[in-house]
C-alpha positions as CSV (number, residue, x, y, z in Angstrom):
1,X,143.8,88.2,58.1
2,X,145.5,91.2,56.4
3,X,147.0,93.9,58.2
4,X,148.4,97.1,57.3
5,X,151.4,98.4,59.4
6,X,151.6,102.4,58.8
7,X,155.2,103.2,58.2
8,X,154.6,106.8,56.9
9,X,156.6,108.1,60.8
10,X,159.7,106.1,59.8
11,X,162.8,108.5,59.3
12,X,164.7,108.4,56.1
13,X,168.1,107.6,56.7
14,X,168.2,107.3,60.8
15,X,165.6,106.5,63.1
16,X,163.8,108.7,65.9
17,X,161.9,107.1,69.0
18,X,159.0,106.5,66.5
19,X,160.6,105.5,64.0
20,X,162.5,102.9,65.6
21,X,159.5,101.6,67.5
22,X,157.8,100.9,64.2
23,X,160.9,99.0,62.5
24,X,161.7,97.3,65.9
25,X,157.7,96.3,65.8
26,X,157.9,95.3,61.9
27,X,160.9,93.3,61.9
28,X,159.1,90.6,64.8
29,X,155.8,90.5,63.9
30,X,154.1,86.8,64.5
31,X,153.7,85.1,61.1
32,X,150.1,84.2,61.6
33,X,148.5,86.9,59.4
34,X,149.7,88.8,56.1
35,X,151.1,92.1,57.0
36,X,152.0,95.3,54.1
37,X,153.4,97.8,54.9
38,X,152.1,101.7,54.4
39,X,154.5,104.4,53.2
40,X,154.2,107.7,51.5
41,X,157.9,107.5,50.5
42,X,159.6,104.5,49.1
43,X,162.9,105.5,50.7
44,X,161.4,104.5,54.4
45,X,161.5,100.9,53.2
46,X,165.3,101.0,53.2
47,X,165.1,101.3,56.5
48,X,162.2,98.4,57.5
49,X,162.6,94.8,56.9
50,X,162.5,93.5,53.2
51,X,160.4,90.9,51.9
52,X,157.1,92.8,53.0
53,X,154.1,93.7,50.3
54,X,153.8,97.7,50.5
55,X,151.8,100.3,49.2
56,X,152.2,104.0,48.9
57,X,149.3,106.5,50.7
58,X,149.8,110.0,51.6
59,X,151.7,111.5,54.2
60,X,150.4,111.5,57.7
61,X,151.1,115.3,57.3
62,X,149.0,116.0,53.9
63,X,146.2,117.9,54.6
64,X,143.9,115.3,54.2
65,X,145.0,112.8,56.6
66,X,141.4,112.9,58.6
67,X,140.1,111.3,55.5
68,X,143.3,109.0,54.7
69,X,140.8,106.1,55.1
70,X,139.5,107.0,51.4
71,X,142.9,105.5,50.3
72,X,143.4,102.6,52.7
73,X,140.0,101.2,52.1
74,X,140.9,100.2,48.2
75,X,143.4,97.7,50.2
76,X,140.9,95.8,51.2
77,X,142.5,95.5,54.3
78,X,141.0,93.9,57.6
79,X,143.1,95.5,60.3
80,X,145.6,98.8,60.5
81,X,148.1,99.5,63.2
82,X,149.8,102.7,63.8
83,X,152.2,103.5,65.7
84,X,150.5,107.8,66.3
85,X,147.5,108.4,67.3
86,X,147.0,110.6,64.5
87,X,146.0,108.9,61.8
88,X,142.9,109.3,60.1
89,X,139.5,107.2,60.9
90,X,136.7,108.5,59.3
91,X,135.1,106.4,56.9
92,X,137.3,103.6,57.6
93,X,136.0,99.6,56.5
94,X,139.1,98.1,59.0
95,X,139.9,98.0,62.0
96,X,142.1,100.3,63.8
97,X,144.6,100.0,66.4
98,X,146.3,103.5,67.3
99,X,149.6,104.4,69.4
100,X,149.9,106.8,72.4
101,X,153.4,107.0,73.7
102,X,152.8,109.8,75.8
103,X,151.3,112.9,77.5
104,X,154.4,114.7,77.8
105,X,153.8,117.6,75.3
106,X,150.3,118.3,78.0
107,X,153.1,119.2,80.8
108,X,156.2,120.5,78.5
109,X,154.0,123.0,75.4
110,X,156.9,123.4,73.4
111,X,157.1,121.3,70.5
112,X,160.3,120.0,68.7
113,X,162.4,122.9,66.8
114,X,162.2,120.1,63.4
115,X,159.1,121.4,63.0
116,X,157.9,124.1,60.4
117,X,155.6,126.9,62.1
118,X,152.7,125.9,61.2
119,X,153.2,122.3,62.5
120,X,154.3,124.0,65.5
121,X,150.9,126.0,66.2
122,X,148.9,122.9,65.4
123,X,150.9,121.5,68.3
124,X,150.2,123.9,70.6
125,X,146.5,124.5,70.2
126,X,146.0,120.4,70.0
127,X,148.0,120.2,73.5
128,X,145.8,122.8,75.2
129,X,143.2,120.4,76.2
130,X,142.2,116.6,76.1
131,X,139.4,116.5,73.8
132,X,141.0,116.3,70.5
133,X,142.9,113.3,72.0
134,X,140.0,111.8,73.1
135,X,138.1,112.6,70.2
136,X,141.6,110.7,68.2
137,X,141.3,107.6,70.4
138,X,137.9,106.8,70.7
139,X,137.8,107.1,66.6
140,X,139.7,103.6,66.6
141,X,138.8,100.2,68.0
142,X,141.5,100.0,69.9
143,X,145.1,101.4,71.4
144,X,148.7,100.9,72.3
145,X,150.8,102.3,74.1
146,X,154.1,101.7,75.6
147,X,154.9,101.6,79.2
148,X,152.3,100.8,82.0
149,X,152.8,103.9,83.2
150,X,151.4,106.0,80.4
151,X,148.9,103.0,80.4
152,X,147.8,104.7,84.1
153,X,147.7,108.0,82.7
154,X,145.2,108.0,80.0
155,X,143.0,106.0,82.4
156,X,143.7,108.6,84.9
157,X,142.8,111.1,82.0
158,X,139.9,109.2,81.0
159,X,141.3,109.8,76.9
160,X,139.7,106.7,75.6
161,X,137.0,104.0,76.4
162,X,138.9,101.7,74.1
163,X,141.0,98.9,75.5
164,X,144.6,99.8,75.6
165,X,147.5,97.6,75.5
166,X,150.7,97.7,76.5
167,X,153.6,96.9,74.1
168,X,157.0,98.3,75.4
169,X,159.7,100.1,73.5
170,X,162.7,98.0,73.5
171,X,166.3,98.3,72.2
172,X,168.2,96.4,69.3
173,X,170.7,93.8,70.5
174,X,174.3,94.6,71.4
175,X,177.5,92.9,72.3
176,X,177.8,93.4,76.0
177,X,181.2,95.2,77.0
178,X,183.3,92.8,78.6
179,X,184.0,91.6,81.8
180,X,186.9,93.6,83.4
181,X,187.0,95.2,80.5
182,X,188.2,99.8,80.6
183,X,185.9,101.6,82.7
184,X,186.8,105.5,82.2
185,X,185.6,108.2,83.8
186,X,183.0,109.4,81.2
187,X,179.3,109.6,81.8
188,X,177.0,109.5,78.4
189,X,173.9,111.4,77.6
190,X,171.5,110.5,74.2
191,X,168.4,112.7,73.9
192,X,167.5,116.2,72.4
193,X,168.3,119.2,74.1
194,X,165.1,120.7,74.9
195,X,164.1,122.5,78.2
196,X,162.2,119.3,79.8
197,X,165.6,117.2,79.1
198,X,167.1,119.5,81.5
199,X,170.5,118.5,80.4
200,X,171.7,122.0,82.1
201,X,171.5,119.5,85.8
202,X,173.8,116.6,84.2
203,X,176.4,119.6,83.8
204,X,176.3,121.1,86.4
205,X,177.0,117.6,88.6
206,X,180.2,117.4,86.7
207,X,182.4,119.4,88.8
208,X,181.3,118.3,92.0
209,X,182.1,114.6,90.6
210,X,185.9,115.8,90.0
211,X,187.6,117.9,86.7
212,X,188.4,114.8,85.6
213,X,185.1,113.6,84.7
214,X,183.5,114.2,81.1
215,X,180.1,114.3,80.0
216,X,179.4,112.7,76.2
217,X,176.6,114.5,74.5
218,X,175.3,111.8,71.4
219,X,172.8,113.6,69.4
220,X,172.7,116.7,67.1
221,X,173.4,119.8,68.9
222,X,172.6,123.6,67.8
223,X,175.4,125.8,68.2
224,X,173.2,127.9,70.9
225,X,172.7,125.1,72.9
226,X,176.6,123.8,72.5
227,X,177.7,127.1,74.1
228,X,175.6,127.6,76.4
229,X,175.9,124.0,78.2
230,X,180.3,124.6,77.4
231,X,180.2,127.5,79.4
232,X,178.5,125.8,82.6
233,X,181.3,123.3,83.1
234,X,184.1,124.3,80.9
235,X,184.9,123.2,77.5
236,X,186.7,120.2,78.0
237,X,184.2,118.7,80.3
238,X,181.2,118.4,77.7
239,X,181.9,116.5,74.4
240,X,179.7,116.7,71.9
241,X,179.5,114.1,69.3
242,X,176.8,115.9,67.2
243,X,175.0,113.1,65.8
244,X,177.0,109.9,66.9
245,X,176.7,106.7,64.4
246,X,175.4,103.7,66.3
247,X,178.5,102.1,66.7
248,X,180.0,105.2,68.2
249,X,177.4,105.5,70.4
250,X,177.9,102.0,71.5
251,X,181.8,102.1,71.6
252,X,181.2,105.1,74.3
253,X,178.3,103.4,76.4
254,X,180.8,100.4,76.3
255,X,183.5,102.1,78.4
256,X,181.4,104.5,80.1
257,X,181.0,104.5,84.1
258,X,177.2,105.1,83.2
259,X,174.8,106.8,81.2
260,X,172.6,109.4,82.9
261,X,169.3,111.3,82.3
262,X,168.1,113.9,84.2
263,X,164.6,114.3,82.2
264,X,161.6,115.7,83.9
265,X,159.5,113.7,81.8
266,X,159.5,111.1,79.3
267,X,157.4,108.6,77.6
268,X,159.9,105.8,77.9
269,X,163.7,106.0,77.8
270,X,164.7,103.6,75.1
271,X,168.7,105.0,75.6
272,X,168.0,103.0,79.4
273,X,167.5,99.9,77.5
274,X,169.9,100.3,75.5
275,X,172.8,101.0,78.0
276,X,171.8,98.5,80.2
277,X,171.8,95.7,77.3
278,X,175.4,96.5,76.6
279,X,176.0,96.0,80.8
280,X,176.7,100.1,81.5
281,X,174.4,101.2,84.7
282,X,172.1,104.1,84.6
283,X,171.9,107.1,86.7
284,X,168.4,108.5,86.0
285,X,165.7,111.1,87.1
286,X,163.6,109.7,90.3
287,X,160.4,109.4,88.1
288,X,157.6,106.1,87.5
289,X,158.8,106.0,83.7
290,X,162.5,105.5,84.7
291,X,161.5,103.3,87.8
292,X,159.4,100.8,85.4
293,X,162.3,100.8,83.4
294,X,165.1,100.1,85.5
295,X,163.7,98.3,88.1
296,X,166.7,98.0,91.0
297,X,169.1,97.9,88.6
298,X,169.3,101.6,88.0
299,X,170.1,104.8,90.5
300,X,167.7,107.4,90.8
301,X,168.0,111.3,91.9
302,X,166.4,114.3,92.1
303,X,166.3,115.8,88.5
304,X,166.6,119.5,90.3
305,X,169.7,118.7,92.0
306,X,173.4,118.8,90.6
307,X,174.7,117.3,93.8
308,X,172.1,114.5,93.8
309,X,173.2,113.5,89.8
310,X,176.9,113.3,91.5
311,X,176.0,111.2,94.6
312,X,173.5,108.8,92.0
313,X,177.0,108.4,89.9
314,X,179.2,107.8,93.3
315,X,176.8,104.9,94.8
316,X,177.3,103.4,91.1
317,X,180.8,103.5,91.5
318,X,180.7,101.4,94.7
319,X,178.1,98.7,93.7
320,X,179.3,98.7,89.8
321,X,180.3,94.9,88.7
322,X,176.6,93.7,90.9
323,X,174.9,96.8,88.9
324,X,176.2,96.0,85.5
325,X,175.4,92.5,85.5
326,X,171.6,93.6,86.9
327,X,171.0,96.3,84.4
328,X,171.6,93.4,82.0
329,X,168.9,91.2,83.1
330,X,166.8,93.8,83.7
331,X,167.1,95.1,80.3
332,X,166.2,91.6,78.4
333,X,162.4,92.6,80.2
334,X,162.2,94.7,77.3
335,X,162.2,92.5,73.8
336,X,160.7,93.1,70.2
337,X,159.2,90.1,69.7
338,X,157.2,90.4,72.8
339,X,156.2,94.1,71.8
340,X,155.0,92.8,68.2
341,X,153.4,90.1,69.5
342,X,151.0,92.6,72.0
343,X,150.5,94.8,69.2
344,X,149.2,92.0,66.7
345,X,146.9,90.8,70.1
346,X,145.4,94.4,70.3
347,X,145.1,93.9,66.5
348,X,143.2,90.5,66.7
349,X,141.2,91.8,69.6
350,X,140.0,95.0,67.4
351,X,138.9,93.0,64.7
352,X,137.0,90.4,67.2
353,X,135.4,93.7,68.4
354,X,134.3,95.2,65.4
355,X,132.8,92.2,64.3
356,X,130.5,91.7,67.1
């Protein structure tokens, strides 16, 4: 069977969420079919596996993405997986297997500041109410997503009568830190600094936990959002790395008490994953995404609550050798191979569908 894998959401030069999720997906899939690879710029294939057969289409934002089926059809492909839900069907001669990875955006309207304005409005206007998703989903044969708990919410939403599979995020191995090795005083925080992050709560825990606690901030930060989050705890107690390489981001997880969340939503929480891999604990929001992931490993509070973050981070404390050695089992739950080989099974499944 030939199958295209739509790359076209893969970042040049680093990965975001999506992006990572396809080149985690790409670089496992089962070698029982032939797979090429979809791009509209042959820069994303520096960052996918090599080897592969690929062909150029247009961008998933082009104008006429509803009708993108027009170009994949001279592939003579049997199957296409992507890992949005946005790509066109219309017209299509393939199967299709689309990806939800969440509903946050119907809760939190805002959509990321990347994006140019008109990008922006489309956002908006499609998040005002479910039919465009449905309308999205039900155009393919069948769907992914990636945790069981958005799984329950699109049946609670009733956004497709396709099947929908599960195929988790996972993280890229690591070198776990080693036993008895520095622990210091530091807490780490990846994610974007939008309002539903509430990364305001992490900072505000940090004096109650002592002045000499720090908070590490990984990703890119806007000089608004820099000074505004400096002036709630003092600016020695936030450090911001502003777009940390892996291997920074590792070396701090490594020697870090924990890394910590205080998300009001989220459609997974790969930097969970990936903490727990390299044996730090998490201290994370008390919400079903963050449960599924980190099982009993983890420590949970109430996102709303400075003084509920500090008390999650003091219980870690005093169970931490017993919860770094759980947070590694727990995280080996979540592996690439197993998520490729569920997505190429919702694959198979759609072509066995379509066919009969």
């Amino acid at each position: 069977m030939r199958v295209g894998i739509d790359c076209r959401y893969v970042r040049i030069g680093r990965h975001d969420g999506i992006s990572r999720f396809t080149a985690g997906v790409v670089a496992h899939l089962p070698d029982r079919h032939d797979y090429t690879l979809l791009v509209n710029d042959e820069r994303q294939l520096e960052s996918l596996p090599g080897g592969l057969p690929w062909e150029l289409i247009p961008a998933p934002t082009d104008a006429g993405e509803p009708l993108v089926a027009r170009h994949v059809n001279r592939l003579g492909l049997d199957a296409v997986f992507s890992p949005m839900q946005t790509m066109g069907s219309r017209g299509r001669r393939y199967a299709l297997v689309l990806t939800l990875h969440d509903l946050i955006y119907y809760r939190n309207r805002t959509p990321p500041r990347e994006f140019a304005w008109p990008i922006r409005l489309g956002w908006r206007a499609f998040h005002l109410s479910w039919w465009p998703q449905r309308l999205l989903l039900n155009g393919a044969d069948g769907v992914v997503t990636v945790s069981s708990t958005t799984a329950a919410l699109i049946t609670a939403h009733r956004l497709t009568k396709r099947p929908v599979t599960v195929a988790y995020n996972a993280a890229d191995p690591a070198t776990v830190r080693p036993a008895g090795g520095p622990r210091t005083k530091t807490l780490v925080y990846m994610g974007s600094f939008m309002p539903y992050k509430n990364v305001e709560t992490l900072v505000a825990a940090l004096p109650l936990l002592g002045s000499d606690w720090t908070l590490h901030c990984m990703s890119r930060v806007s000089d608004a959002d820099r000074a505004r989050l400096s002036a709630l705890a003092g600016p020695d107690a936030v450090v911001f790395h502003d777009g940390a390489s892996d291997e920074e981001y590792l070396d701090a997880l490594r020697s870090a008490t924990a890394l910590v969340t205080a998300s009001y939503d989220e459609g997974f929480g790969i930097p969970l994953v990936e903490a727990m891999g390299v044996g730090t604990p998490v201290a994370v929001s008390d919400i079903p995404i963050f449960r599924e992931i980190g099982g009993d490993a983890a420590e949970y509070f109430d996102p709303s609550s400075p003084s509920a973050v500090a008390a999650a981070v003091r219980r870690l404390e005093a169970r931490w050798d017993a919860a770094s050695d759980a947070s590694v089992v727990q995280a080996a739950r979540f592996r690439w191979e197993d998520s490729a080989e569920q997505v190429v099974r919702a694959v198979e499944q759609a072509v066995a569908a379509r066919g009969a």
